[in-house]
C-alpha positions as CSV (number, residue, x, y, z in Angstrom):
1,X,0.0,0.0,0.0
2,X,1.1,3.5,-1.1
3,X,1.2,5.9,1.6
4,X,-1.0,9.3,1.1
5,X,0.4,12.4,-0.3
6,X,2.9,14.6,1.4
7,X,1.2,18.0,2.6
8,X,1.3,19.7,5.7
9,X,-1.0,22.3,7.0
10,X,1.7,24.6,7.2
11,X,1.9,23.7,3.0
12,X,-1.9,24.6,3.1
13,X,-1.3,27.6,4.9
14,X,1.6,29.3,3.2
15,X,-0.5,28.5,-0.3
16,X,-3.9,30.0,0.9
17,X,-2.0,32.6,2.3
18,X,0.3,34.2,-1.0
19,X,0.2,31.5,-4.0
20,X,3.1,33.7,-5.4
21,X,5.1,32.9,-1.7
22,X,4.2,29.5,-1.6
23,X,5.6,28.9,-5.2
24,X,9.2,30.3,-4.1
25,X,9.5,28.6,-1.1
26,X,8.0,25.1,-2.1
27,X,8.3,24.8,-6.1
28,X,11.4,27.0,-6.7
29,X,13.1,26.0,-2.8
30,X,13.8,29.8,-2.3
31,X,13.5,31.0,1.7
32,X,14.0,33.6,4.0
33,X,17.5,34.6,5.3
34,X,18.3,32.3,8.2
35,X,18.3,33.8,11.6
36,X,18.9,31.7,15.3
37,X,15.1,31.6,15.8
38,X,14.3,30.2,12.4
39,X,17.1,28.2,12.3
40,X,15.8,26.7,15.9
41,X,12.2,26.4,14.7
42,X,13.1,24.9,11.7
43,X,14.6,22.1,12.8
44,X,12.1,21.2,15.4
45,X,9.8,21.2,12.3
46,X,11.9,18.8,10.7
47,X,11.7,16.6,13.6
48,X,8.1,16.6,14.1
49,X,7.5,16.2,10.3
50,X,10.7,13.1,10.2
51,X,8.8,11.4,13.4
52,X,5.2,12.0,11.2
53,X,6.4,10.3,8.6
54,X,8.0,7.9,10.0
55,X,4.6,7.0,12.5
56,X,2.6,6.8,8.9
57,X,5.1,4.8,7.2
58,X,5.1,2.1,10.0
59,X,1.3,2.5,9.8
60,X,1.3,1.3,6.3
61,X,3.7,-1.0,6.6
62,X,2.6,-2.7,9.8
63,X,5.6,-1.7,11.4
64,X,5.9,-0.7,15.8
65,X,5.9,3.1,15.7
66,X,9.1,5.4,16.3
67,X,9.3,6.5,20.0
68,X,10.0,9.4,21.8
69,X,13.5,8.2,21.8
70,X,13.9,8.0,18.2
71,X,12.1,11.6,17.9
72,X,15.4,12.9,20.2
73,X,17.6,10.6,18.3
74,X,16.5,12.6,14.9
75,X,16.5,15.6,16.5
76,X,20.4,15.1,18.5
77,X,21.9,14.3,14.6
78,X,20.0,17.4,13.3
79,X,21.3,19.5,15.4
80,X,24.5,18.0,15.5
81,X,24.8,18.2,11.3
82,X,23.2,22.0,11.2
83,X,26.3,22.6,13.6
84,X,28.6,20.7,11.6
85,X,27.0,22.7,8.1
86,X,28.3,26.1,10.1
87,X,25.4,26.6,12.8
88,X,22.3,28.5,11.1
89,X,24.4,28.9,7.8
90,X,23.2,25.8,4.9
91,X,20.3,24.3,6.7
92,X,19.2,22.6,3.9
93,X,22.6,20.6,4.3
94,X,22.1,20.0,7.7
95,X,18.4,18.2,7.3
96,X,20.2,16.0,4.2
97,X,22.5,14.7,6.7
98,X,20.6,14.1,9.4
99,X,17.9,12.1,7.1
100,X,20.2,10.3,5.9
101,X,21.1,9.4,9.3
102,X,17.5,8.7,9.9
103,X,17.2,6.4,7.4
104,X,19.5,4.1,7.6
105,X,19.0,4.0,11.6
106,X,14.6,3.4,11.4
């Protein structure tokens, strides 16, 4: 079984707020200028999302759930690769690492 399509509400909400917006940031992969905060926030995002993901795929596959333990797992080699990618600098770096991480450790 195929697992649904990839959206988020934040996706919904960035769309239904400026189509124009959503295009650069989603289609074209354009983003604001990183800052701490963002930086911070953005990488709890991309925790939550990795250990949503990885609840539906188990779902579908019939697989035990990720834990809470996993969750900090992600998030301890996310931080550790935006660090490594020069702190708040190339985040985008610093999520490809730590999914790759994530991978081959689920």
């Amino acid at each position: 079984m195929q697992a649904p399509i990839d959206i988020s509400f934040t996706m919904l909400d960035q769309y239904s707020r400026c189509p124009a917006c959503f295009y650069m940031r989603q289609v074209l992969g354009l983003g604001e200028a990183p800052t701490t905060a963002l930086s911070t926030g953005g990488m709890i995002h991309q925790a939550l999302e990795w250990y949503g993901r990885a609840w539906r795929d188990a779902d579908v596959e019939g697989d035990d759930p990720p834990d809470a333990g996993a969750l900090a797992a992600f998030g301890r080699r996310l931080f550790d690769a935006q660090l490594r990618a020069g702190g708040e600098g190339d985040a985008a770096r610093g999520r490809r690492a730590a999914g790759d991480a994530g991978a081959r450790r689920r």
